[in-house]
C-alpha positions, 0 to 999 in steps of 0.5 A: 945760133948756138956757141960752144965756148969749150969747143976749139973749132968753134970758139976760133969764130969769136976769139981772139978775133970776133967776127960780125954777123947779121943782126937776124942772127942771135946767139946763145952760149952752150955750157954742156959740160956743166951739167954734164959734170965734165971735169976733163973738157972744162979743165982743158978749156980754161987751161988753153984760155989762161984762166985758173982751173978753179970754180973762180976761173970757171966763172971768170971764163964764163963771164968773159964769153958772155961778154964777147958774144952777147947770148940771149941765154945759155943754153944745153942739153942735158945728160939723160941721167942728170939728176937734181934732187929735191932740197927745201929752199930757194938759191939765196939760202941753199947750202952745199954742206958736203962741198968744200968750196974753199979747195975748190978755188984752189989753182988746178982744182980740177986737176986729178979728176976723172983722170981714168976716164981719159981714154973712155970716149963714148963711154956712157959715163953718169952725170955727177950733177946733183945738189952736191955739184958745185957746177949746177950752182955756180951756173944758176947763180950766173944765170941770176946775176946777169939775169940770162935764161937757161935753155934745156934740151932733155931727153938726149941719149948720146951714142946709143949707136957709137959706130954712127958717131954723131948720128948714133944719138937716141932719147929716153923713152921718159926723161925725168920731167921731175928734175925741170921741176925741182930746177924752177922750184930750188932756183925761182929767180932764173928763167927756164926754157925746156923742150924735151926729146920724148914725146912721152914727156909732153903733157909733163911739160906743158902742166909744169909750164902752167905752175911756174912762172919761170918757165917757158917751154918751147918746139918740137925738137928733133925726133919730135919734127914729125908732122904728126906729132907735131900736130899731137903736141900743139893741140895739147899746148893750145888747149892747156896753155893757149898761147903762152908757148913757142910752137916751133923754133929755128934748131938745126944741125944744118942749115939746111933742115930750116928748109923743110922744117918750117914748110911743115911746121907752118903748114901743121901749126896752122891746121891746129889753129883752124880747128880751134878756131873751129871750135870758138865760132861754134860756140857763137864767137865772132873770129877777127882778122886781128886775133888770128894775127895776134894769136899766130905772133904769140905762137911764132915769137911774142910769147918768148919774147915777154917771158924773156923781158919777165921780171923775177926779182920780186920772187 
């Protein structure tokens, strides 16, 4: 389950008093507003929180939730703008020239920024992410340090529709699967896992998957939860990557969605399987009991699991 520490309505569930929730429960801390470039909801959060409204009380703050509520990863979906150019080097020598990070740690360096857009919600606004936001760095840095994968949902276009509010979200017909790549190659030390919204970026992704050992990619997410495209997207991961995928993942905005999403998925998933099976013991291999079962643990959770144990220190 997903956390918005920025949230109020959320953030009550885990502050001042955390409650407990079963073990089969894992949690991960959404950080939107980071690669958003959203000045205004981070200002607010860390105010209401006591902390300095500084890249310092940012990270501070950061540090704090993880703490409190143990994510797996940090996860967002990123704005259908975003842009990460291409910069040379690796985190330990890129340098922000045009940032001046001394002001930055300034108390209330926020303060004045983005105060014209106060009153344009569900406008489309850009994203300022780029190498020049301090944002995307602190957070990369934060991912390293205390080696939590980021997890990115890309493709999402928010309020496509504004009159059917939260319903009113569409997608890209092509994100830019060009940026996955430049965050994997600029920040080798931080592990990435990327499902994206269009399936349009499908075969990008499952080629970049294949080239960098930081990422893992992962679903088929919303517009994606077709049974048809389902079966489209699996087969290509299989044929590329074999099993070094998640096939299908618990994301719902309700609780209720798990329950049609998994019949289908498991049902689907599984005719794909077959039909490769299909092929192997046309080619004289003899299938075992135990390789489907291996095959079917990878595709449902091991594979995800040795990405997340993967050490990267040594790149």
């Amino acid at each position: 389950m997903t956390n918005i520490p920025f949230s109020e309505a959320e953030a009550k569930y885990w502050r001042p008093n955390k409650k407990h929730y079963t073990g089969c429960f894992k949690s991960a801390l959404r950080v939107d507003p980071l690669l958003a470039g959203d000045q205004k909801v981070i200002k607010v959060a860390l105010e209401a929180s006591g902390y300095d409204t500084s890249l310092a009380g940012l990270r501070s703050y950061l540090v704090d939730w993880v703490k409190t509520i143990k994510p797996e990863y940090m996860m967002a979906s990123t704005p259908h703008d975003m842009i990460v150019k291409t910069v040379t080097g690796t985190l330990a020598n890129v340098k922000n020239s045009s940032v001046n990070k001394d002001a930055l740690r300034d108390p209330f360096a926020f303060v004045g920024l983005n105060e014209n857009c106060a009153d344009c919600d569900g406008e489309d606004v850009a994203s300022i992410v780029n190498e020049e936001s301090p944002f995307l760095d602190e957070l990369m840095k934060l991912c390293e340090e205390l080696d939590l994968p980021l997890a990115i949902k890309i493709g999402a276009h928010r309020q496509v529709n504004p009159s059917l509010k939260d319903a009113g979200d569409g997608m890209v017909a092509f994100a830019d699967s060009q940026m996955l790549e430049r965050l994997c190659s600029r920040y080798p030390r931080v592990r990435f896992l990327a499902t994206f919204l269009s399936r349009n970026n499908q075969h990008d992704a499952a080629v970049l998957a294949g080239k960098f050992r930081n990422l893992h990619i992962y679903g088929c997410w919303w517009f994606c939860n077709n049974p048809s495209i389902i079966r489209d997207i699996t087969s290509m991961r299989i044929e590329m990557l074999g099993t070094a995928f998640t096939a299908q993942h618990s994301d719902a905005r309700v609780v209720d969605q798990l329950l049609y999403k998994w019949s289908h998925s498991r049902s689907v998933i599984a005719n794909c399987l077959i039909e490769e099976y299909v092929k192997v013991m046309k080619s004289g291999w003899v299938i075992r009991r135990s390789e489907i079962r291996r095959d079917v643990q990878r595709l449902f959770g091991v594979s995800y699991e040795e990405f997340m144990t993967k050490s990267l220190k040594d790149t």
